[in-house]
N, C-alpha and C positions, 0 to 999 in steps of 0.2 A: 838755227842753233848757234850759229854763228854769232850773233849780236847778242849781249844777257840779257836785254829784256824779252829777246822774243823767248830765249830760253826761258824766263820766270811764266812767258804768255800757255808756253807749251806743257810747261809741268803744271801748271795751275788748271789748265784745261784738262789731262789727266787726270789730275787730282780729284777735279770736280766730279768727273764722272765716276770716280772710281767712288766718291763719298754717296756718290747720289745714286750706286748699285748697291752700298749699304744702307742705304736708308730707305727703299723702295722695296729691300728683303724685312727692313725692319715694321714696315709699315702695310705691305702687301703678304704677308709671311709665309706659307707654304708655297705661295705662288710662284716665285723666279727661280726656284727649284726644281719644279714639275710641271710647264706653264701650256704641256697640251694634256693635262691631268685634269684639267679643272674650267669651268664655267665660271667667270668672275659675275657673282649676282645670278636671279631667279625668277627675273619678272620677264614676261615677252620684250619690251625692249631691252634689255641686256641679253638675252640667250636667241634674241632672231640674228644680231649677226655673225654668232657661230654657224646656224644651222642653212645662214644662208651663202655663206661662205663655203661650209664643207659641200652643198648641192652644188653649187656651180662648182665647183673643183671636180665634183667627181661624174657628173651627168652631162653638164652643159658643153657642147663644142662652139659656139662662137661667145666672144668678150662680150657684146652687148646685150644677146639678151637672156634673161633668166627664167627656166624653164619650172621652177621648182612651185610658185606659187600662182593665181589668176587665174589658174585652167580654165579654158582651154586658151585664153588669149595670149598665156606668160607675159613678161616681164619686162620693164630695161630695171637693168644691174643700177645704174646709177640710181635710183631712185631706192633701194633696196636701204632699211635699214643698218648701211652698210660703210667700209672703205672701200670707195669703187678701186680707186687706183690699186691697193695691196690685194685686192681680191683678183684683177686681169692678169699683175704681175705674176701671183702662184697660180693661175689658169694655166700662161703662158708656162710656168716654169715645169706642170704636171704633164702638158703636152709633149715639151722638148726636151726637156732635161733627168727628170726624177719624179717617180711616185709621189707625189702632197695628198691622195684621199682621204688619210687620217691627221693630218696636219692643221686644220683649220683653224682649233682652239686653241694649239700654240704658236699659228704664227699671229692670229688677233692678241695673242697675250703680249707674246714676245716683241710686237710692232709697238703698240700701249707702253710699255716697259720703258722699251728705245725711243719713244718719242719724249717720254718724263727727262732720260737722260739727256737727250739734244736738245730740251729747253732749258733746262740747269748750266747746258754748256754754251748757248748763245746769250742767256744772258751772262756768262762768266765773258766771253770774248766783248761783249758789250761794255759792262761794267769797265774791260782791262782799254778801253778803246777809249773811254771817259777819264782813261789817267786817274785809277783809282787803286791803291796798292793789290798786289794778289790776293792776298789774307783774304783783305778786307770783300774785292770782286768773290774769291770762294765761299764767304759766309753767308753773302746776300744773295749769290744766285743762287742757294741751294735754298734758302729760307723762301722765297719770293717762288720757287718752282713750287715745292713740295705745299705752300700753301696756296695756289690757285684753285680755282675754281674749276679750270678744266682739270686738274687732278684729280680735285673733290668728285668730279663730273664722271670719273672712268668706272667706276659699277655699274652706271647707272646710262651710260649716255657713252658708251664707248667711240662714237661718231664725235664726238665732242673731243676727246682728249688727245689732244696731240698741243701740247704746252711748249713746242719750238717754234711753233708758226707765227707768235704775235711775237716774241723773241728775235727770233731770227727777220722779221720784218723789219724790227724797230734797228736789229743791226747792219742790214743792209739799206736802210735808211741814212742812218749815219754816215756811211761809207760814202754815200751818193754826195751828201751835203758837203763830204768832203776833198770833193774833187771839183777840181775845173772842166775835164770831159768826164762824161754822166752817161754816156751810150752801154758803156757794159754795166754799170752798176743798175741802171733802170731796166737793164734786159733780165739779168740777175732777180730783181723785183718780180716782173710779169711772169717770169719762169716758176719761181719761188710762189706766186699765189695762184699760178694756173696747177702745178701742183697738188696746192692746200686744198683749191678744191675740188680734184679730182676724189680728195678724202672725204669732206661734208661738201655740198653747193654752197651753203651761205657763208662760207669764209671768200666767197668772191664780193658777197655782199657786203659784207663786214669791211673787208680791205677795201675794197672800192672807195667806200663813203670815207672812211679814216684818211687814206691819198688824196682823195677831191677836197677835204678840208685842208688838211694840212698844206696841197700847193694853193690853193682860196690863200692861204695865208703868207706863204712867203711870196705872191704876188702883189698881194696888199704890202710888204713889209719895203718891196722895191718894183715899183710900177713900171719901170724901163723895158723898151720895145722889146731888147736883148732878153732879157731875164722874162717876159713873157713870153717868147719865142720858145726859148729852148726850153722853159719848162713843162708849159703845154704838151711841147711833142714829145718829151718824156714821159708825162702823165700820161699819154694816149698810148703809150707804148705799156704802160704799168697796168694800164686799166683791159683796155682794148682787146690784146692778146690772150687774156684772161678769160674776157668775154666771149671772142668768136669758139676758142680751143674748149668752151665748155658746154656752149651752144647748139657746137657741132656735138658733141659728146651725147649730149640728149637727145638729138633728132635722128642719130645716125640709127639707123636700120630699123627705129622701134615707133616710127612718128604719130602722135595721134593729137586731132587738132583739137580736143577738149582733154586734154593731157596738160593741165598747167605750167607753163614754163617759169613762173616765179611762183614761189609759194607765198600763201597769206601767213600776217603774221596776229596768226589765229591765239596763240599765246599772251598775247600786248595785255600788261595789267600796268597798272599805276600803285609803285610804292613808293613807299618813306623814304628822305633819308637817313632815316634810323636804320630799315632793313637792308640801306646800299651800305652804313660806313661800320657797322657796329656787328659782334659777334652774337652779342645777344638778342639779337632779333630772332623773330620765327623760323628754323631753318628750314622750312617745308616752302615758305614764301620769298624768303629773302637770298636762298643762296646759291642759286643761280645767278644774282645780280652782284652779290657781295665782293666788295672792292675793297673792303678791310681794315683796321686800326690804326694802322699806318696812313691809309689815306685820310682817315679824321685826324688824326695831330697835325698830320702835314698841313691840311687847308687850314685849320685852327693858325698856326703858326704863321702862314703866308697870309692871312686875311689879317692878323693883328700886328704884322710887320708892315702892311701897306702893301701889299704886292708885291714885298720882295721874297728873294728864296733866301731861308734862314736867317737871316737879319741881311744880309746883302742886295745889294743890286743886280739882275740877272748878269748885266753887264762887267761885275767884277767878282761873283760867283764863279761864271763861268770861265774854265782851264784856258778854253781858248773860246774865238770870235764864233768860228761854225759851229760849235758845241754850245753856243751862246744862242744863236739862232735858231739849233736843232732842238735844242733841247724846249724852246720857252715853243716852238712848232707844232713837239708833238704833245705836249701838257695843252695848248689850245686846242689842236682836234681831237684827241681825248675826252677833255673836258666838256666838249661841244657834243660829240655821240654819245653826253647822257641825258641828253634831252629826250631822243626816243625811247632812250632807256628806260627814264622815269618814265614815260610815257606821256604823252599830250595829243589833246585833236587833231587826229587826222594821220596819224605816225602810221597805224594799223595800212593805208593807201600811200603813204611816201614811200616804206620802206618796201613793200609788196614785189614792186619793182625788180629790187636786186639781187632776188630772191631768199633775203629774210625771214624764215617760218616765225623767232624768237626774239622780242629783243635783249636777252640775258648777254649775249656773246656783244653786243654792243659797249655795255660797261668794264668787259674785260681789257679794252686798250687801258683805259684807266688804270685798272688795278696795280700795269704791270707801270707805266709810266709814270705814276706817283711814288710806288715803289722806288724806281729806279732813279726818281727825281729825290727821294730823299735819304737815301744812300749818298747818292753825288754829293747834295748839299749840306749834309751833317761832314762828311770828309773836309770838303773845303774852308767852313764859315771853322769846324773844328782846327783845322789845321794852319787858320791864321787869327785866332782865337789867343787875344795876349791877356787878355785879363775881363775882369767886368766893370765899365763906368771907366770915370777919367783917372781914376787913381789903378786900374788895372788890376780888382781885387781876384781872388780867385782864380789864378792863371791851372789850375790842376782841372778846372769846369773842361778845357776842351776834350779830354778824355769821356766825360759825359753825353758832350755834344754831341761825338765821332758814334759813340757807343749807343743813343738812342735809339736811333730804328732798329739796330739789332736787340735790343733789350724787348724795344715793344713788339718785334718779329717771332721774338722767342718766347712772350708772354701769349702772342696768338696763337701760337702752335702746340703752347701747354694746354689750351683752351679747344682747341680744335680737336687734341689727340684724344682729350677726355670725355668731350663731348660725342664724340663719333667713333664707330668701332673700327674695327678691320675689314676690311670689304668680305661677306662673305662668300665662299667657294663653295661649290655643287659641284657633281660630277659631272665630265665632261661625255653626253648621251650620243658625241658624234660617233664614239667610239665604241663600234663592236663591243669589243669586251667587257668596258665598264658601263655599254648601258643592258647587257647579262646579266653584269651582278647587282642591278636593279631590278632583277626581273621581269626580266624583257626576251627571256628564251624561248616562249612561245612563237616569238618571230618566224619561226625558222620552220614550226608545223603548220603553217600555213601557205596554199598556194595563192600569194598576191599578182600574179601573173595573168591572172585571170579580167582583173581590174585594169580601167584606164587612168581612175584620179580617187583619190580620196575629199570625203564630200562632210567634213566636221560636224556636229549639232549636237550643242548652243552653237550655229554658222558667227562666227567673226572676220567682220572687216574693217579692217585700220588703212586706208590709204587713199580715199578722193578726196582728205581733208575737206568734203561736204555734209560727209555722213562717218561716223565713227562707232563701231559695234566691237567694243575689249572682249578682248576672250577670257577664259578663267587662266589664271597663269599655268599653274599642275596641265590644265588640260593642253591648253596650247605645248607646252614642251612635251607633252605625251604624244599628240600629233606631229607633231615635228619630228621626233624621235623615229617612230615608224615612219614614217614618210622619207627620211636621208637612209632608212635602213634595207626598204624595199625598190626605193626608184619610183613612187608614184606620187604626181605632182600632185600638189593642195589645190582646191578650188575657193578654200578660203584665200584671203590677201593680211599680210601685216607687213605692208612697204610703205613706202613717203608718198608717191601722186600717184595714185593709178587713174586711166582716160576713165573720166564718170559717164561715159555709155559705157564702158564695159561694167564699171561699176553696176549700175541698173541694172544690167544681164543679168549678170550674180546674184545678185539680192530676188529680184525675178523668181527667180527658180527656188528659193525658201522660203518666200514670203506666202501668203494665201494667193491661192491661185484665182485669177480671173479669166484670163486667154491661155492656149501653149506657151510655155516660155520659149523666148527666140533664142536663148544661150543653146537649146536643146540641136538645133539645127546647125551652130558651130563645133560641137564636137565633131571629133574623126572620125569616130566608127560607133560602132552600137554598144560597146563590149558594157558590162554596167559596172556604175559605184558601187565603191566602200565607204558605205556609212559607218564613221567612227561615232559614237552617240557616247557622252561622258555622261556615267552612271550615275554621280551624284544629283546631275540636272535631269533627269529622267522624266518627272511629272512637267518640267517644263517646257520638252522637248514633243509630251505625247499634246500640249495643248498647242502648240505652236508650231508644228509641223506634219501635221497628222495624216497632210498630200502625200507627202513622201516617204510614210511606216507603211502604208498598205502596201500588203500583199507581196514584202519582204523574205530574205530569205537571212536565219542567222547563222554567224560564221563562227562566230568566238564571242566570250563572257568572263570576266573575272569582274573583283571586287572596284574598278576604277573604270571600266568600259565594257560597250558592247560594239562590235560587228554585225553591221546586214548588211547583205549584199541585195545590191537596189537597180533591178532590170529598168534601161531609158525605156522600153515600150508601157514597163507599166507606170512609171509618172504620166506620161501623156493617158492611158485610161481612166487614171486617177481622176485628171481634171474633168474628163468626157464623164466620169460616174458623178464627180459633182457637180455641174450643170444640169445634171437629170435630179439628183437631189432638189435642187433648188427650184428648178420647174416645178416641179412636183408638192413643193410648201405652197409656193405661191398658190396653185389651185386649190389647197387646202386651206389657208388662211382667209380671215374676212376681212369684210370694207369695213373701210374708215370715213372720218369724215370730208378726208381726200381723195379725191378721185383717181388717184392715183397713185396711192397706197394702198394695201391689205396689212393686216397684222396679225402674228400668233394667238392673240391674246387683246383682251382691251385694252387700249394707249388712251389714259386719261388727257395726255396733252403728249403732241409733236411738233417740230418744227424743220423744215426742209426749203430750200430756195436754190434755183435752179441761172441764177442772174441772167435768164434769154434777155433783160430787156436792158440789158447791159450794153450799150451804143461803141464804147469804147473800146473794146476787144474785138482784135481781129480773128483769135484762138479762143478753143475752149474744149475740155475734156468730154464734155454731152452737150446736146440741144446748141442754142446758136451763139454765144456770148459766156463770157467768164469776168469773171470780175480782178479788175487790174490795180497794183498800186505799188509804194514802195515800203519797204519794212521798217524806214524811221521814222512813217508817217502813221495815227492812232488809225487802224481803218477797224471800225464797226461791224461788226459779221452778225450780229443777233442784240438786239434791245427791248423784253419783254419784261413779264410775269408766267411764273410758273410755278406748277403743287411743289413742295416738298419733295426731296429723294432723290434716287440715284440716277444719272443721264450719260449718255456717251455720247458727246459730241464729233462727228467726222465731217472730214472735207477731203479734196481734190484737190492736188498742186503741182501745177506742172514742173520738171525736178532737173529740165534743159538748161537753167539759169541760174546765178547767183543767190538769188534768192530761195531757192526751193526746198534747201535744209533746214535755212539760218532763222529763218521766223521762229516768235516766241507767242503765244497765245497766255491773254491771261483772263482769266474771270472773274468777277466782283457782283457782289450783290450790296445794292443801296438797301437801308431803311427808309423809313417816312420821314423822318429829318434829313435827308439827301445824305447820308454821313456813309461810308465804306464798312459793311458789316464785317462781311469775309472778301477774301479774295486768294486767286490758287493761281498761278503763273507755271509753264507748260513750253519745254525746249521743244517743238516739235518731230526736230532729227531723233528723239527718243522714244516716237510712238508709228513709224512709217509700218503699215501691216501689208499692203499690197502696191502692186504695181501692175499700170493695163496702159500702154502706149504711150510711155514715157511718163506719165503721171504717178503721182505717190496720194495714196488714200492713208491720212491719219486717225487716228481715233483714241480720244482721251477721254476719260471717266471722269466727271463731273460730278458736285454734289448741291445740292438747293436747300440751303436750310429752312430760309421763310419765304413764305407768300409775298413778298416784296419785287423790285425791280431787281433782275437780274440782266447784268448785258457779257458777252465776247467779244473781246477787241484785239485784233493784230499789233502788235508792235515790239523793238528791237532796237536800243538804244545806241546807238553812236556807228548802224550798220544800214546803208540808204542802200540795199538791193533792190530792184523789180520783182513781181513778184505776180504770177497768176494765177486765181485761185477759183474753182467752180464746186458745185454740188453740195450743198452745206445740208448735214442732217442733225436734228436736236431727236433722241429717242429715250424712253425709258430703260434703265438697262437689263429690265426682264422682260421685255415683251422684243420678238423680232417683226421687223417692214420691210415688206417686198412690195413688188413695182414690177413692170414688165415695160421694156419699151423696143423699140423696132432691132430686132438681130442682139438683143442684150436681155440678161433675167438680173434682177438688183435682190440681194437679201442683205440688209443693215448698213446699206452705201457701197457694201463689196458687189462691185460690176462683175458679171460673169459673160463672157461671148459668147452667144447661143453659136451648133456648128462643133465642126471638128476644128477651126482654127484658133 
C-alpha cells in the first residue's frame, strides 16, 4: 500500500470482485442469496454432484472411496461427477470441525460463485501486470470472465467451471517469464494445476499440452544449452508433480486394473470455424468450443496486418521484451491446441493420453489469450495512435482503437444475455425439509432398514465410458433423493470411469438372464432390494425385466413410483424356473431344416453361423473358434437373399476389449442393378440384452423389403478396436429357435446354463 500503483493494483482488485458479486447476483439471481436453497439445473449431470457430494459428507468415512453408487463394489470419489478436492475438504471439515450434512448444495454453489469471482480477479492482476491502466484491466476482466465458456458451462457442467484456473495459469506464467530464477514460480505452476485437477482430471490434460507447447516454443525462440537446461527441468516440475500427485490419487485404495486411467475422448467432433469464432452458430454444437467475436476481429486484423498485432510489430507493441516474448508464447500454443480442437485424424488417440474425455476445454486457452491479447493491443497501438496516414488525419480515431474490444465484448454480451436465460434453479432435494415439500413425506413411513441397496428400473449406467444407459432425468433425481435420505447405496452408477468388470456384473443382473449372476455372490449378506420401478416406464420395465418382478413383494405406490421389495434367493429361482421354461419349449418345438435347430413355428428362412472353422481365434463364446477383426475394417457377417419381412439379427461379442461396445452394424439391401435400396445402421452399445461369461448377446430388428441381395457388415469409421465376435443368428421375428448343446439350452441366441450355476 505503500507504493500508488500497487495501491491502484489493490483497489482494482477489490473492485473487480466486488463488480463481479454484482454481476453474478445479476445473472444467477436468486441464487447468491440462498445458494444451499437451490439446485443450479435439472438434468443428471447438473443434480449428481449435489447428491454425490451430500452422500459422501454424510455416509462415507474414508476420502477415497464412495460408497453411495456401484453397489456393492462403490466407488473412487475422483472419478465421481464431481469436485474431488471441495468434496475431501468438507469430508475433512464434517469429521473435525462442524456438521456440513446439509451443506452440500451450497457449498457446490458457493465454490461455483468464488471461482467466477477468482477468474475476474486473475485476469484483472494479469491485465494490471501487462501495464494496462486499472479502468481499463477492471472492464475486460469482468467482460472476458462473465463471457466464458466455463461460465456458460456452470448449469450444466459444474466440473467444468472454475474460470480462474486458465487465468490464473496464464498469470503465473507471466510471472515465471519474468524472472531470472523460475524455481518458485514453476513450483507455484505444478501446485496451481495439481490443484485444478484434483477439481476435473482433464485440466492436467489441458495444462500439460498448453506448457509442452509453449516451452516447444521458447526453446525454438533460443536453442542455448542454458535455456534448454533450465527450462526443461522446469517444465518437468510443472508437468510431472501434477502427474504423479494425481495418479496416486486414482490408485490410492480403489485400484482396478480395467479401470481406465485416461479417459477417451469420446466427444471429438470436427466443427467450423464459424461454430469456434461467431455467436450465431448452433449453440447446442458450437458452444462448448466458442472462442468468440473478439477472437474473429482480432485474427481478421492480425492476418491483414501481416502478422502484426494491431498495426505493430510484436516487438514494439510489446510494454516490454518478456511480455514481448510471453505474450507472442502463449497466442502460439493457444493457437496450436486448436488443432485438436477442430479436430483431425487421430486426436481422438493423441489426446487419450492425458486424460482428455473432451476436446472443447482445448479451445478455451484461446478464448482467454486472444481476449487478453486484444485488450493489450488496442491499449497500446491506441495509445501511440497520432493520427491516420502521413498527414496524421484523425488523431481522435485512438479513442476508437482503445475502445474496440470493449465495444465488441459489450455487443457479445448483449447477444449472449438475450439469447440465453438465467440458469434455472430447482429445489435443492438434499435437504430434508425441502424435498417434504415436494412430497417426499412418505419417507419416513417406511422401514428402509430392512434393505441393503436400492436397485432402479429403467436400470441406468453412465460410467465405463464403453457402454452408456441415461436415465430418465425426474427419475434419476427421484432415486437419488431417496437414496441420500435413507442411506441405501444405488446399484445403478452415473460417475466418470467405473472398472468395466464391475460394469458387466451390474448390467448381469438386469439384463435377461442366462447363468446366476456373479454380482449375486458379492453382496454382503442376503438382506434383499429395493426395487424403485419409475411408473411412467412401467410397460417397459414389465417387458425388460421380467427375471426380477417375479414373485415380489410391494411396499409403496403413488403416482411417479413403485416399491418391491426383491428377496436375492428369489432372483436365483427365477433363473432356475427359466431354464426349466426353456427345456421345456425346446421339447415342444419342431425340426427344421437344421439339425440343429427346432422352432415354434414355421421359419420360412434362417440363418445362424457358428465360425468353428474359423483358424484364427484363439477364443470363442461356444464351439471352437470365433471370428476376429478390427472395427475400421468392412467385416461381412451375412451376404444372402431373403423373403420379405421382419428379422432380428443377434450375435456374441466378447465385451473384455475395446472393441466390444463400439461396433456399428449396418444393413443394406442391393437391387438387380447393384444400386443400395435401403440401408439401416445400428450402434450396437444400444441393443446389449444379455450377458453369459463375459460376452454380450445383441439383437437388433431388421427389416427386408425385397427379394433382392441383402448383406450385414461390421464397421466404425475412424475407430480400429479388435473385436471378437461368435454366434451369429438371422430369425424371423415371430417364430422362436431353440437348439440344445452339451450343459446349455439356446432360445433365440439367448444361452441359458443348464444346472444350478
Amino acid at each position: 500500500m505503500v507504493s500508488l500503483k500497487r495501491g491502484f493494483v489493490f483497489w482494482g482488485f477489490m473492485t473487480t470482485l466486488l463488480l463481479g458479486a454484482l454481476l453474478s447476483w445479476f445473472q444467477f439471481g436468486k441464487l447468491p442469496t440462498n445458494p444451499n436453497h437451490y439446485f443450479v439445473g435439472n438434468t443428471p449431470t447438473a443434480t449428481s454432484p449435489y447428491f454425490t457430494t451430500a452422500w459422501h459428507i454424510r455416509y462415507d468415512s474414508t476420502l477415497v472411496n464412495f460408497n453411495g453408487a456401484n453397489y456393492p463394489f462403490n466407488e473412487h470419489i475422483g472419478y465421481a461427477v464431481n469436485q474431488p478436492l471441495l468434496t475431501e475438504l468438507a469430508l475433512s471439515w464434517h469429521h473435525h470441525l462442524g456438521d456440513l450434512s446439509d451443506a452440500a448444495a451450497g457449498l457446490i454453489n458457493c465454490s461455483s460463485l468464488l471461482f467466477i469471482l477468482l477468474g475476474a480477479g486473475a485476469l484483472f492482476l494479469l491485465l494490471s501486470k501487462l501495464h494496462l491502466p486499472t479502468w481499463y484491466a477492471i472492464i475486460g476482466a469482468l467482460a472476458i470472465t462473465f463471457l466464458s465458456p466455463q461460465t456458460s458451462a456452470y448449469p450444466l457442467f459444474s466440473d467444468w467451471a472454475h474460470p480462474f484456473f486458465i487465468p490464473m495459469l496464464l498469470y503465473w506464467l507471466c510471472r515465471y517469464e519474468e524472472r531470472s530464477s523460475r524455481r518458485y514460480q514453476s513450483l507455484h505452476i505444478a501446485f496451481l494445476v495439481t490443484g485444478a485437477s484434483m477439481l476435473q482430471p482433464a485440466y492436467f490434460g489441458v495444462s500439460a499440452l498448453f506448457l509442452t507447447v509453449f516451452t516447444g516454443f521458447q526453446l525454438l525462440r533460443k536453442p542455448s544449452k542454458s535455456n534448454i537446461t533450465r527450462r526443461l527441468s522446469h517444465w518437468s516440475v510443472m508437468t510431472l508433480i501434477p502427474l504423479v500427485a494425481l495418479n496416486i490419487w486414482i490408485h490410492w485404495e480403489n485400484y482396478a486394473g480395467d479401470r481406465p486411467a485416461a479417459a477417451e475422448a469420446n466427444h471429438l467432433t470436427f466443427i467450423t470455424i464459424k461454430n469456434l469464432l461467431f455467436p450465431w452458430s448452433d449453440s447446442n454444437d458450437s458452444l462448448p468450443y466458442y472462442t468468440g467475436m473478439l477472437a474473429a476481429v482480432y485474427l481478421l486484423i492480425v492476418l491483414l496486418s501481416g502478422l502484426k498485432m494491431f498495426g505493430k510489430a510484436w516487438s514494439t507493441a510489446a510494454y516490454h521484451r518478456v511480455h514481448f516474448q510471453y505474450l507472442r508464447g502463449i497466442f502460439l500454443a493457444s493457437a496450436t491446441l486448436l488443432i485438436p480442437a477442430l479436430g483431425f485424424p487421430g486426436a481422438k488417440y493423441s489426446i487419450a493420453y492425458l486424460r482428455i474425455q473432451d476436446t472443447a476445454p482445448l479451445s478455451w486457452f484461446f478464448y482467454y489469450v486472444v481476449s487478453i491479447l486484444a485488450l493489450y493491443g488496442a491499449w497500446n497501438w491506441g495509445k501511440r495512435f497520432e493520427g491516420w496516414g502521413e498527414k496524421k488525419q484523425f488523431p481522435p480515431l485512438k479513442y476508437g482503437i482503445i475502445g474496440l474490444p470493449l465495444v465488441i465484448l459489450s455487443l457479445e454480451a448483449l447477444y449472449t444475455r438475450s439469447a440465453t436465460q438465467t440458469p434455472p434453479l430447482f429445489p435443492n432435494l438434499t435437504n430434508k425439509e425441502v424435498a417434504n415439500e415436494q412430497g417426499m413425506t412418505w419417507l419416513d413411513s417406511i422401514n428402509f432398514n430392512q434393505f441393503q441397496a436400492i436397485l432402479p428400473l429403467p436400470y441406468y449406467h453412465v460410467g465405463s465410458r464403453k457402454l452408456e444407459i441415461q436415465p430418465n432425468p425426474t427419475f434419476f433425481n427421484l432415486v437419488n433423493t431417496i437414496s441420500i435420505h435413507t442411506g441405501l447405496p444405488n446399484m445403478a452408477v452415473f460417475m466418470k470411469q467405473t472398472s468395466l468388470h464391475q460394469t458387466l456384473l451390474s448390467l448381469q443382473l438386469v439384463l435377461k438372464p442366462g447363468e446366476q449372476p456373479a454380482l449375486l455372490s458379492n453382496l454382503p449378506d442376503k438382506r434383499p432390494l429395493a426395487v424403485i420401478i419409475n411408473r411412467p416406464s412401467w410397460e417397459l420395465v414389465q417387458n425388460q425385466y421380467a427375471h426380477l418382478l417375479q414373485q415380489t413383494t410391494p411396499i409403496y405406490q403413488d403416482s411417479q413410483l413403485f416399491i418391491l421389495k426383491l428377496e436375492i434367493d428369489t432372483i436365483q429361482n427365477n433363473i432356475k424356473n427359466q431354464q426349466i421354461l426353456v427345456k421345456k419349449s425346446f421339447e415342444e418345438a419342431y425340426p427344421t431344416q437344421s439339425v440343429a435347430w427346432r422352432a415354434t413355428s414355421q421359419a420360412p428362412f434362417f440363418y445362424s453361423s457358428s465360425f468353428d472353422n474359423n483358424t484364427t481365434s484363439k477364443t470363442s463364446f461356444q464351439g471352437k473358434s470365433a471370428l476376429t477383426g478390427y472395427t475400421c475394417d468392412t467385416t461381412y457377417l451375412w451376404r444372402d437373399s431373403a423373403p420379405p419381412g421382419n428379422y432380428v439379427f443377434s450375435c456374441w461379442i466378447k465385451l473384455d476389449r475395446a472393441g466390444g461396445f463400439d461396433q456399428a452394424i449396418h444393413f443394406q439391401e442391393t437391387n438387380n442393378n447393384s444400386q443400395i435400396s435401403h440401408i439401416q445402421s445400428f450402434q450396437l452399445k444400444k441393443h446389449l440384452t444379455s450377458i453369459v461369461k463375459g460376452w454380450g448377446c445383441f439383437q437388433i430388428p431388421i427389416t427386408i423389403h425385397e427379394h433382392t441381395i441383402s448383406q450385414l457388415f461390421l464397421f466404425k469409421e475412424g475407430d480400429c478396436s479388435p473385436f471378437i465376435l461368435d454366434e451369429i443368428l438371422i430369425r424371423p421375428a415371430n417364430v422362436d429357435l431353440l437348439r440344445r448343446e452339451q450343459g446349455w439350452m439356446v432360445r433365440n441366441n439367448y444361452w441359458h446354463r443348464e444346472g444350478s450355476r
